[in-house]
C-alpha positions in Angstrom: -2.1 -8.7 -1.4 -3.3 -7.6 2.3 -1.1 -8.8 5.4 -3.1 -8.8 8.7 -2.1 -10.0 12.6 -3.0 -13.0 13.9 -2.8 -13.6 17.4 -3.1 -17.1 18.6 -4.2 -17.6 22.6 -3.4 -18.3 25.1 0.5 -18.4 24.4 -0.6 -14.5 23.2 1.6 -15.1 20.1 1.7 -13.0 16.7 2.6 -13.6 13.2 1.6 -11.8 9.6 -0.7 -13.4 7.6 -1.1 -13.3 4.1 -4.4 -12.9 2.4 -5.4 -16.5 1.2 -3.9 -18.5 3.6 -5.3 -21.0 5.1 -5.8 -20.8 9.0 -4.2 -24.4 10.3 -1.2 -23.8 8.0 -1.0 -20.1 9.9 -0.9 -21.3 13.3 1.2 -24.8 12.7 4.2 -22.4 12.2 3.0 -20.6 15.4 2.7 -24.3 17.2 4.8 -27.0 15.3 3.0 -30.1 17.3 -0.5 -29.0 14.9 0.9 -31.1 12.4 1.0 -34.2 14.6 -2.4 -33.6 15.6 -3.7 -33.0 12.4 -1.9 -36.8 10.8 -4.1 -38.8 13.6 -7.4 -36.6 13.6 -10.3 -38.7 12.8 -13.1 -36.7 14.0 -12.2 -33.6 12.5 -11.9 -31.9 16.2 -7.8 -31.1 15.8 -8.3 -28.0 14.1 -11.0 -27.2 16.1 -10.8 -23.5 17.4 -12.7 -20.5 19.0 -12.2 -17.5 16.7 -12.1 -14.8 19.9 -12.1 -11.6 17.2 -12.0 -10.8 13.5 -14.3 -13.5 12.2 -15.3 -11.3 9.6 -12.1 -11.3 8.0 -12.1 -15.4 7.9 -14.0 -17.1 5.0 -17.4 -18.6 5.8 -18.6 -21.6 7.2 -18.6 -24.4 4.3 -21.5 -27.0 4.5 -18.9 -29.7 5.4 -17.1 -27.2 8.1 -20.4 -27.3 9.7 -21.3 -31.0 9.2 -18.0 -31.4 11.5 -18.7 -29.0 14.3 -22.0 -30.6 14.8 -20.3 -34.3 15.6 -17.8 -32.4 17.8 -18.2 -32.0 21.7 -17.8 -28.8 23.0 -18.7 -26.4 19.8 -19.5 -23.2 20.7 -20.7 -19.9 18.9 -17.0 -19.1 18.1 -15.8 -22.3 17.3 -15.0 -23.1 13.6 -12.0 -26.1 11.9 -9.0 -24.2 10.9 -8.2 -26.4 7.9 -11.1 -25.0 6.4 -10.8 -21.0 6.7 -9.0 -18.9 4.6 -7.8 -15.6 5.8 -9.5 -12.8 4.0 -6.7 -10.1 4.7 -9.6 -8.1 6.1 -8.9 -7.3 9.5 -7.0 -8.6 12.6 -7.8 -12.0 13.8 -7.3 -13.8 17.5 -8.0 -16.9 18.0 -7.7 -19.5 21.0 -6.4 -22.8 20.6 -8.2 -25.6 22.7 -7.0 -29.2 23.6 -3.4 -29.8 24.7 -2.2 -26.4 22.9 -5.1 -24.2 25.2 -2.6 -24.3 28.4 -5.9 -26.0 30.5 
C-alpha cells in the first residue's frame, strides 16, 4: 500500500496519506472543526473543495458527486466533495479548503 503528500491550502499544511482513504477523513485530522461542519451540512457544500493538483491520483467523479456540485454555488473546474474521493496513492495531491477554513 502507496503513501502520498497531501497538502491542504491555504494553512500550507502536510500529512501522509494512505492509499484508500477517503479525502474528508484526511483533511479532518488536518482541520478538526470538518467534523462540525460535516454533522449540520444539508446541501452537501461542507466538503466542498478545489483540488489545486494531483486530481489524477483522486478517484473519479461519482454520478451523485456530481448531482451535488451542480446545486452548489460557486463550483468551479477544480471543485469536487471530499466525502466522496478516495485517495488513489498515485501521486501528490493539494487541495484548497474554501468557506470558514479558506482564511477569506
Amino acid at each position: 500500500m502507496s503513501t502520498v503528500t497531501l497538502k491542504v491550502l491555504p494553512a500550507g499544511k502536510t500529512i501522509e496519506v494512505a492509499e484508500g482513504t477517503n479525502l474528508l477523513e484526511a483533511l479532518i485530522t488536518v482541520e478538526p472543526g470538518l467534523a462540525a461542519r460535516q454533522a449540520s451540512d444539508k446541501d452537501g457544500s461542507a466538503s466542498h473543495v478545489f483540488v489545486q493538483e494531483g486530481r489524477k491520483g483522486l478517484s473519479k467523479t461519482s454520478r451523485e458527486e456530481n448531482e451535488l456540485l451542480d446545486a452548489i454555488v460557486g463550483v468551479g473546474s477544480k471543485s469536487r466533495l471530499a466525502k466522496y474521493i478516495t485517495v488513489l496513492g498515485t501521486e501528490n495531491v493539494t487541495v484548497e479548503l474554501l468557506g470558514e477554513f479558506s482564511g477569506l
